[in-house]
C-alpha positions as CSV (number, residue, x, y, z in Angstrom):
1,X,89.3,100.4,116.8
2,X,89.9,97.4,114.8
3,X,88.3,98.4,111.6
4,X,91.1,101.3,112.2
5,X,94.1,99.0,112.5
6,X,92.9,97.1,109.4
7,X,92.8,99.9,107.6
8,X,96.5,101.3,108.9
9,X,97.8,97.6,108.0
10,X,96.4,97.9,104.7
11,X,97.4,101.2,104.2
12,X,101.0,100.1,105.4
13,X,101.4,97.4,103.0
14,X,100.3,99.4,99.7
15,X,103.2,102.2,100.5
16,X,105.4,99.2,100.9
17,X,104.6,98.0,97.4
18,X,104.4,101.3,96.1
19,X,108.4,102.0,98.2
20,X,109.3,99.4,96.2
21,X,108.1,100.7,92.7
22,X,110.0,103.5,93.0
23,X,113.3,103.8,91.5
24,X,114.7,106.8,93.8
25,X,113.4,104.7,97.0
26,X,115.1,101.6,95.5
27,X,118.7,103.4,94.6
28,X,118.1,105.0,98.0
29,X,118.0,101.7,99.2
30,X,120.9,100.5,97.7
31,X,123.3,102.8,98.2
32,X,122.5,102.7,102.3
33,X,122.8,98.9,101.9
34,X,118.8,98.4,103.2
35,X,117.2,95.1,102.6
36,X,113.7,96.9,101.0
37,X,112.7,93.5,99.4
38,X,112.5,92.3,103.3
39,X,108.8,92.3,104.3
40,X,110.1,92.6,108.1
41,X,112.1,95.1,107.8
42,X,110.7,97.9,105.3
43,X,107.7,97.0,107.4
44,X,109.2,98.1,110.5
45,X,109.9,100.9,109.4
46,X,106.7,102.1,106.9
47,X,104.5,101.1,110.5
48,X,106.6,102.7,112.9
49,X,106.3,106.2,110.7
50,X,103.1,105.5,109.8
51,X,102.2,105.3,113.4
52,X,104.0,108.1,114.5
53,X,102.1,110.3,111.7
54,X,98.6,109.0,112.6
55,X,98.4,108.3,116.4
56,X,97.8,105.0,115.5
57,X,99.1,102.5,118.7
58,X,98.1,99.1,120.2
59,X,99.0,99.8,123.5
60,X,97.0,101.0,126.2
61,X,99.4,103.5,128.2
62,X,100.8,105.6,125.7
63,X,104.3,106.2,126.1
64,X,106.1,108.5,123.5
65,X,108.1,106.9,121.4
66,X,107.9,103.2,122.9
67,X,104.5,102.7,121.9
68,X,105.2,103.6,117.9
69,X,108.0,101.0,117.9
70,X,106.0,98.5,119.4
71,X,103.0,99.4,117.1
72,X,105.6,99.2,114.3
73,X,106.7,96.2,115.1
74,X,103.7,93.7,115.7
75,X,102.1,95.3,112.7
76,X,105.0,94.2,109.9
77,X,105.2,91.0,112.1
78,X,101.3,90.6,111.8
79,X,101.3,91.4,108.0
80,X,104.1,89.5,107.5
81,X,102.7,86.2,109.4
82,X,99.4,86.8,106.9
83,X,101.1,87.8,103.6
84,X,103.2,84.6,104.0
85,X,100.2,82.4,104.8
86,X,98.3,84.1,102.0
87,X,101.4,83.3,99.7
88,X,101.3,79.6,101.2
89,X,97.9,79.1,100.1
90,X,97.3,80.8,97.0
91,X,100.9,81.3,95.1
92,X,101.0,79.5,92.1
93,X,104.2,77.3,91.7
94,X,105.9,76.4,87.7
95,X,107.3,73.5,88.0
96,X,109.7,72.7,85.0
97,X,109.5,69.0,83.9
98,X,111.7,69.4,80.7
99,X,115.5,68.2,82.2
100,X,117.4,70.0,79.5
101,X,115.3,73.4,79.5
């Protein structure tokens, strides 16, 4: 079960790169005014279809369409939460000492 949800949270965030890659997804996104540079809310979005295509929820009563939204939502929340404390960690920051550069 949890090996599963890994692996759908994984899954989720390399079609989220790969949304972003590609330039009829991005003018897509423009033209309908979608923030797909937001983690949160292409997230949203990738989980909740994602979850709807594989049956993949966290809740225990299943109820149709509630439980895909919630799934949806925790996950990009989830991701989010660890992609931003990976970025914390590990990003590597230029600082520019050079004033007139």
């Amino acid at each position: 079960m949890i090996l599963r949800y890994f692996v759908f949270a994984a899954l989720g965030k390399l079609l989220m790169m790969f949304i972003r890659k590609f330039p009829p997804a991005v003018r897509i996104a423009e033209r309908i005014h979608f923030p797909i540079d937001c983690d949160l809310c292409l997230g949203f979005w990738v989980y909740t279809v994602s979850s709807i295509v594989s049956s993949q929820t966290i809740t225990e009563s299943y109820i149709p369409v509630w439980s895909e939204v919630v799934t949806g939502a925790i996950t990009a929340w989830v991701v989010w939460v660890f992609v931003t404390g990976w970025n914390d960690i590990y990003r590597v920051y230029e600082v520019k000492t050079d004033a007139n550069g």
